[in-house]
DRENKOLLUM-671060 format. One record per residue: x, y, z of N, C-alpha, C in turn. Coordinates in steps of 0.05 Angstrom, whole numbers, plus 5000, padded with zeros to 4 digits. Example, Ala and Ser with C-alpha at 12.3 -4.5 7.8 and 13.67 -1.06 7.14 Angstrom:
<atoms>
526448865156524649105156526449345156525749555142527349795143525850015157
</atoms>
This chain:
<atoms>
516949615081517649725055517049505034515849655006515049464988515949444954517449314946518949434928519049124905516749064898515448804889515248944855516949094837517449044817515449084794512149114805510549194790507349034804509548784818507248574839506448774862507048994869506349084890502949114896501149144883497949034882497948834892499148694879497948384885500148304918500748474922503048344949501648444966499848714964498548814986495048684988495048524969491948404971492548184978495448014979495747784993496547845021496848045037497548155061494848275078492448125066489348315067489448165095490247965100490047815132491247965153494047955149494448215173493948475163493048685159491648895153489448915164487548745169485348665172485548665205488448515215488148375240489848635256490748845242491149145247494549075248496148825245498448775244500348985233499949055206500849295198499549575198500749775212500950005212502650235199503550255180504450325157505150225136506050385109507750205090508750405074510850365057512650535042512250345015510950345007510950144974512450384943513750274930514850294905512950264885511750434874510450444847511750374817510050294799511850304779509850314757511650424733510250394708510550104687508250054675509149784664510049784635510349624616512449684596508949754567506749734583504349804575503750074575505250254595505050494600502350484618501350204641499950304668501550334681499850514697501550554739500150424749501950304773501050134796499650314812501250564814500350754830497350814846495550824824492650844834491850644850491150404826490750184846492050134872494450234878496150084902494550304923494350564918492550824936489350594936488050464919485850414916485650164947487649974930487949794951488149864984490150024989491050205017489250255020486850395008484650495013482950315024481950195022480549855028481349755060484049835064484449705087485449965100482950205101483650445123486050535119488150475102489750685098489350975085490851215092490651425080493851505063494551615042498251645035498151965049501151855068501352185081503952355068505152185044506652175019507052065005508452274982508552124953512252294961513652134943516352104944517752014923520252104907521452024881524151904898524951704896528151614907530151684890532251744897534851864884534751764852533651494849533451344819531051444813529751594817527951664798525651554809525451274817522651124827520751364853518251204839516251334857515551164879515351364902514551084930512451384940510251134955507951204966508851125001508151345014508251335053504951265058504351065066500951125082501750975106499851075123498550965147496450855147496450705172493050595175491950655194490050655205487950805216487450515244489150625264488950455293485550295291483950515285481550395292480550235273481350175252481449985231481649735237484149745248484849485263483249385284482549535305480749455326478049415312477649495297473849465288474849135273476149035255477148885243477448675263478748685280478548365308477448395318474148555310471748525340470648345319470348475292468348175279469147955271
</atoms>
């Protein structure tokens, strides 16, 4: 679970090592809007995207916040520790 306050991009591109090494197999990350009026939202789907994830939901928590469900793709991981 990822709930990094607006850093959540940048927490999942510093996590590109295990993702890669198929270590993680899901994630529940926290989206947010910034006081700019961006969403993390895209990019964080963009990023997931990159490392074989797919979102198998989108989710509002009792406060209102938005959180994203994805998986990653087993074979991601195995193609990822053959090279």
């Amino acid at each position: 679970m990822l709930d990094c306050e607006g850093s959540e991009v940048d927490a999942l591109k510093g996590a590109e090592g295990l993702f890669r090494k198929g270590l993680i197999r899901e994630v529940i990350v926290e989206t947010h809007t910034m006081t700019d009026g961006r969403s993390t939202d895209i990019e964080t789907v963009d990023v997931l995207g990159t490392y074989g994830f797919t979102v198998e939901s989108r989710t509002t928590a009792p406060d209102g916040s938005p959180w994203i469900v994805a998986r990653g793709s087993a074979a991601f991981g195995a193609i990822s520790r053959a090279a």
